[in-house]
C-alpha positions, 0 to 999 in steps of 0.5 A: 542496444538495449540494457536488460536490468532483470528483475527489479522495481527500480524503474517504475519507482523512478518514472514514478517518484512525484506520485509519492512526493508531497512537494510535486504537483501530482502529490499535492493533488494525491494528498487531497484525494487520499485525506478527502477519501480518509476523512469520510470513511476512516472511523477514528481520526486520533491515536497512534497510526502505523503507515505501511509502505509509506515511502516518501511519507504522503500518506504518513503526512495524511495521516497526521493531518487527520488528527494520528500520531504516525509511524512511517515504514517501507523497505526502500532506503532512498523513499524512507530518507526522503520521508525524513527530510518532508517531515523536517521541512514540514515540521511534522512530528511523523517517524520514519524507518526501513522496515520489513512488514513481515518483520515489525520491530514494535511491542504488541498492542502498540497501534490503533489503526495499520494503514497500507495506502496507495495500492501496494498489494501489487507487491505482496504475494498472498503468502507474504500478505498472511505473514504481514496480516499475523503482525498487524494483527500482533501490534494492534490495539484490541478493536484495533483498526486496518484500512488497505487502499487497493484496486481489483487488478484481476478484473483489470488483467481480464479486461486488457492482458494483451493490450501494452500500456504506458505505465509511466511517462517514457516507461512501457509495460508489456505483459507476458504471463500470468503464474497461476500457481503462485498468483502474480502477471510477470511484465516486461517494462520497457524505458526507451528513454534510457534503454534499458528494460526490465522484468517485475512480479505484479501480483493480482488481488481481488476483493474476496481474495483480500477479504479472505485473507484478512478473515483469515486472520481475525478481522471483520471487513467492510468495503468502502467507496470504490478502493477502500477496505476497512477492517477490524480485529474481531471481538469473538469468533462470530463475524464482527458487525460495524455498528459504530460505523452506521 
């Protein structure tokens, strides 16, 4: 008999957690990736650096190694601990807190760049992202910079909506529905190896709906390599041009 959870991310994040942990082999092998694809693509590389949806803290760790003074945050309290005791067994100087990204608790122009890496979008609706959007805007720096790291989940969804998946070892994932008013694909996952099963809202992005939003909000937005967006707060009302990243 299974156990139904309801709603909940906890799962996933379970069966997931080495993805996010610097000190596990897929980690290791993500930091690479993440500082390769940084490296040639971010147009700074020093100031202070905020980290959204940082949870254990690889990306934050990435970050600092690229030469930022990085601030951490995310609404889990195990993965912000967790973050804590890698930046104290690294020696890192990063700083971690639970926060909400709608809600951040630092003065206005306090970073030079925001970054949401590791595909997080799936977890904010486009209303949620627009709040988010008006405080990043807020605490950055003028000229201030944004990189979002983020697949296009609808062309994903089209091409396989009827296909089950694996979504993590032992955890099954089956899509029910699409919401088409408010943006998300419900799916049912399934852990066999506990026997439970649960339901989370995987909200669908795109590219232009992604560049809408953040246009929305005063940024220029360039995309770069396949995953990567860059943005920066425009100077004026006209569209700003990334020169200095020819």
């Amino acid at each position: 008999m299974f156990k139904d959870l309801g709603y909940t991310d906890s799962p996933f994040y379970e069966k997931t957690q080495d993805e996010y942990d610097i000190e596990s082999e897929r980690g290791k092998e993500r930091f690479s990736e993440l500082r390769e694809i940084l490296s040639r693509h971010l147009p700074i590389k020093s100031g202070r650096a905020l980290d959204i949806g940082c949870n254990a803290g690889l990306s934050s760790f990435v970050l600092e190694e690229l030469g930022f003074d990085v601030v951490g945050i995310d609404i889990q309290e195990k993965a912000v601990e967790r973050a804590k005791e890698l930046a104290k067994k690294r020696g890192s100087k990063a700083k971690f807190y639970v926060m909400n990204a709608k809600n951040l608790d630092f003065k206005e122009n306090t970073f030079d760049l925001v970054a949401l890496l590791g595909y997080p979008l799936a977890h904010f609706s486009i209303w949620d992202f627009d709040k988010i959007l008006q405080e990043v805007r807020r605490v950055l720096k003028p000229q201030g910079w944004i990189v979002i790291q983020e697949s296009d989940f609808l062309w994903t969804l089209i091409r396989g909506f009827n296909q089950p998946g694996l979504e993590a070892e032992g955890l099954i994932r089956i899509n029910i529905d699409v919401n088409v008013y408010e943006g998300y694909l419900e799916r049912l996952l399934i852990d066999f190896e506990k026997g439970v099963f649960s339901r989370d809202k995987f909200y669908i992005w795109s590219p232009w709906i992604l560049r809408y939003a953040l246009e929305k909000n005063g940024f220029g937005v360039e995309f770069r390599d396949k995953e990567l967006l860059i943005g920066r707060i425009k100077e004026s009302d006209s569209f700003y041009q990334f020169d200095t990243l020819k």
